[in-house]
C-alpha positions in Angstrom: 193.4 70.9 42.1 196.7 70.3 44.2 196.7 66.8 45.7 198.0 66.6 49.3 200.1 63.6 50.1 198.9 60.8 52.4 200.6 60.5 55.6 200.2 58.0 58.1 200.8 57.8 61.4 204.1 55.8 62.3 203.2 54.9 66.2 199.7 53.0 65.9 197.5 54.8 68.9 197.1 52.6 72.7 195.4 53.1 75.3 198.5 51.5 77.4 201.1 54.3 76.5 198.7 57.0 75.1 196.6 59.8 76.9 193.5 59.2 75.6 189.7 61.0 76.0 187.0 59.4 74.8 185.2 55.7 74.0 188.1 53.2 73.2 185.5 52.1 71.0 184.5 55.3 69.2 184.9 55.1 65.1 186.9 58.2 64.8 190.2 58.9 66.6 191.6 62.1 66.4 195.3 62.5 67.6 196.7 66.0 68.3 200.8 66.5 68.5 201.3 70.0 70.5 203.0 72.0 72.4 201.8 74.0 75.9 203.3 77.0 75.1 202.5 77.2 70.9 200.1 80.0 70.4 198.4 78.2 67.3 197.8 75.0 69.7 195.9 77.5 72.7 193.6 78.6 69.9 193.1 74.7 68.9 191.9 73.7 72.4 188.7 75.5 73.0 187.9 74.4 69.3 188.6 70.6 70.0 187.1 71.1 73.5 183.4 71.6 71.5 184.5 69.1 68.8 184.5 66.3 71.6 181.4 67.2 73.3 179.0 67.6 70.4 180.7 63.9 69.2 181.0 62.5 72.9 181.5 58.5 72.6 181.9 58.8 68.6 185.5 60.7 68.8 188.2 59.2 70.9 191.0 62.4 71.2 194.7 61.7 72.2 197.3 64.0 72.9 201.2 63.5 71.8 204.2 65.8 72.9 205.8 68.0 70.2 207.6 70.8 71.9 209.3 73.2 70.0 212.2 74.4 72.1 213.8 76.9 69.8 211.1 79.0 70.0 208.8 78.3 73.4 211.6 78.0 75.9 209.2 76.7 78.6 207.9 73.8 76.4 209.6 70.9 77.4 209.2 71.6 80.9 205.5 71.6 80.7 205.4 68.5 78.3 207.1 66.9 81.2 204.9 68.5 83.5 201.7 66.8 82.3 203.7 63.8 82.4 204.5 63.6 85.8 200.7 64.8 86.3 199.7 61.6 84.6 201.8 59.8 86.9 199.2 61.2 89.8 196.2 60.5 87.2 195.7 64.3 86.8 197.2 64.0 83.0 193.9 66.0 81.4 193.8 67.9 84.5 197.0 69.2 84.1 196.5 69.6 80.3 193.4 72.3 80.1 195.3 74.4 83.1 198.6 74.6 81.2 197.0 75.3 78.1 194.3 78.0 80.1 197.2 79.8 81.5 199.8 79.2 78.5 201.4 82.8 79.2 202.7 81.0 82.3 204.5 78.0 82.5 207.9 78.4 84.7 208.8 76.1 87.1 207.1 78.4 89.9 203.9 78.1 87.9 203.7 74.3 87.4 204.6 74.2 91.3 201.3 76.2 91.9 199.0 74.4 89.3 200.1 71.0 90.8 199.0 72.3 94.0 195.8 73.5 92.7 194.9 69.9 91.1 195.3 68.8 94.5 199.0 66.5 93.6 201.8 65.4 95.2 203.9 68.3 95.1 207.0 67.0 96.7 207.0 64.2 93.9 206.0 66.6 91.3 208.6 69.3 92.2 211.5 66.2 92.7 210.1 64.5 89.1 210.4 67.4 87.1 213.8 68.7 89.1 215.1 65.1 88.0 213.5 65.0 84.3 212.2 61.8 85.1 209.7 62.3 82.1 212.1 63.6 79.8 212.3 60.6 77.5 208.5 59.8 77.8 208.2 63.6 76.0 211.5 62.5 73.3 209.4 59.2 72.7 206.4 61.5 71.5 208.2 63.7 69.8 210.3 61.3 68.0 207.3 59.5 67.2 205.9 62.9 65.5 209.0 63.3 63.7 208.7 60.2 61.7 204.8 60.3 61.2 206.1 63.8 59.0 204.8 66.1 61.9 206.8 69.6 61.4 204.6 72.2 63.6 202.0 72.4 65.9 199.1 71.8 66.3 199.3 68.4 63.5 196.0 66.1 63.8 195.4 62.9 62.8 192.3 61.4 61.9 191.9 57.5 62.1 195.8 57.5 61.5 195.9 60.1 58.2 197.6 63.3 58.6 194.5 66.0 58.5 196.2 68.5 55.9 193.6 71.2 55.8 192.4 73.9 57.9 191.4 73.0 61.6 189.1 75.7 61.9 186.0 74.4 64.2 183.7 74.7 61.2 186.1 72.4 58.5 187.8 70.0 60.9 184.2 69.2 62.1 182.6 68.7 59.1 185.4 66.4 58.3 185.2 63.8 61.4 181.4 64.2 60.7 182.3 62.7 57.0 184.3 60.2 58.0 181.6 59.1 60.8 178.9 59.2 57.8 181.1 56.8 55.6 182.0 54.9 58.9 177.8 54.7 59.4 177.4 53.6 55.6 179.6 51.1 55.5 178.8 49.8 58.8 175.1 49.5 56.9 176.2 48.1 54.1 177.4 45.0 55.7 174.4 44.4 57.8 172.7 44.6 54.6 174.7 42.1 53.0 174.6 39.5 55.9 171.2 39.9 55.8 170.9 39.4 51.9 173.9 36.4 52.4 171.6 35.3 55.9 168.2 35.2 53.1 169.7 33.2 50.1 170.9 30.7 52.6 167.5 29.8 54.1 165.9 30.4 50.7 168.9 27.2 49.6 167.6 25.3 52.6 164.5 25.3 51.9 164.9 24.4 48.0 167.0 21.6 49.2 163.8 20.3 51.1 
């Protein structure tokens, strides 16, 4: 059996810079680098979608830039798009429209979805005319590029490059492992402070 390297994740996840969905608190975090206009990332967001509402407050999801320029021309645009959405607090907003009409993402279409989700259009239209986002989108990338990210969609599970199929069927199963071993372990030391919490009154009461 082929062993698969172990790849970690080179910019540790925040809530401060990152766009997150889900309980800060949740035991599994599952990080996404995409790109609006891949066609392998579209088929990936109905199937994470499900994945966060059958885990709700046990998966925390974030989404990183990672657009691929040489071969989806309107990319970086709409990277910087959802950027300047998140500056009007419409960041996931912006996100399920771009990737629910991913066959259209020219500057006249990002106009129109921005005035759908109710924005600023004036400040939209000037921020993306101005690429006021563009290094926030470079920052993500980069960020990909070290953590060994070479196509889209890559995920990351509680920091560790997820190296197999993301299927809804296997990349479910495998969250739902890590959330078993999370619940064992989790168990495990209750158990022992109980066991260490026993022995200790047992001593006392020797001592007596």
């Amino acid at each position: 059996m082929t062993q698969i390297e172990t790849v970690e994740l080179t910019l540790p996840v925040s809530s401060e810079r990152d766009h997150t969905h889900g309980s800060d608190t949740a035991p599994v975090t599952l990080v996404e680098y995409g790109d609006y206009e891949c066609p392998y990332c579209g088929q990936a967001y109905p199937i994470i979608k499900r994945i966060q509402k059958r885990l709700d407050d046990n998966l925390l999801f974030v989404f990183r830039n990672f657009p691929i320029t040489r071969s989806h021309p309107h990319a970086q645009h709409a990277a910087e798009a959802a950027e300047a959405a998140s500056a009007q607090n419409k960041f996931w907003e912006m996100h399920d429209h771009l990737y629910e009409h991913q066959q259209n993402l020219d500057d006249d279409n990002l106009m129109q979805y921005a005035s759908v989700l109710g924005m600023d259009t004036a400040r939209f239209g000037d921020e993306l005319a101005r690429h006021v986002y563009a290094d926030r989108v470079r920052e993500d990338f980069m960020s990909g590029i070290r953590s060994g990210v070479n196509g889209t969609p890559t995920f990351y599970i509680n920091g560790i490059r997820y190296d197999y199929s993301w299927d809804e069927k296997t990349l479910l199963t495998a969250i739902e492992q890590i959330l078993e071993d999370s619940s064992n372990h989790q168990s495990s030391k209750k158990k022992k402070k109980r066991t260490t919490a026993a022995s200790r009154r047992k001593m006392r009461k020797s001592r007596l």
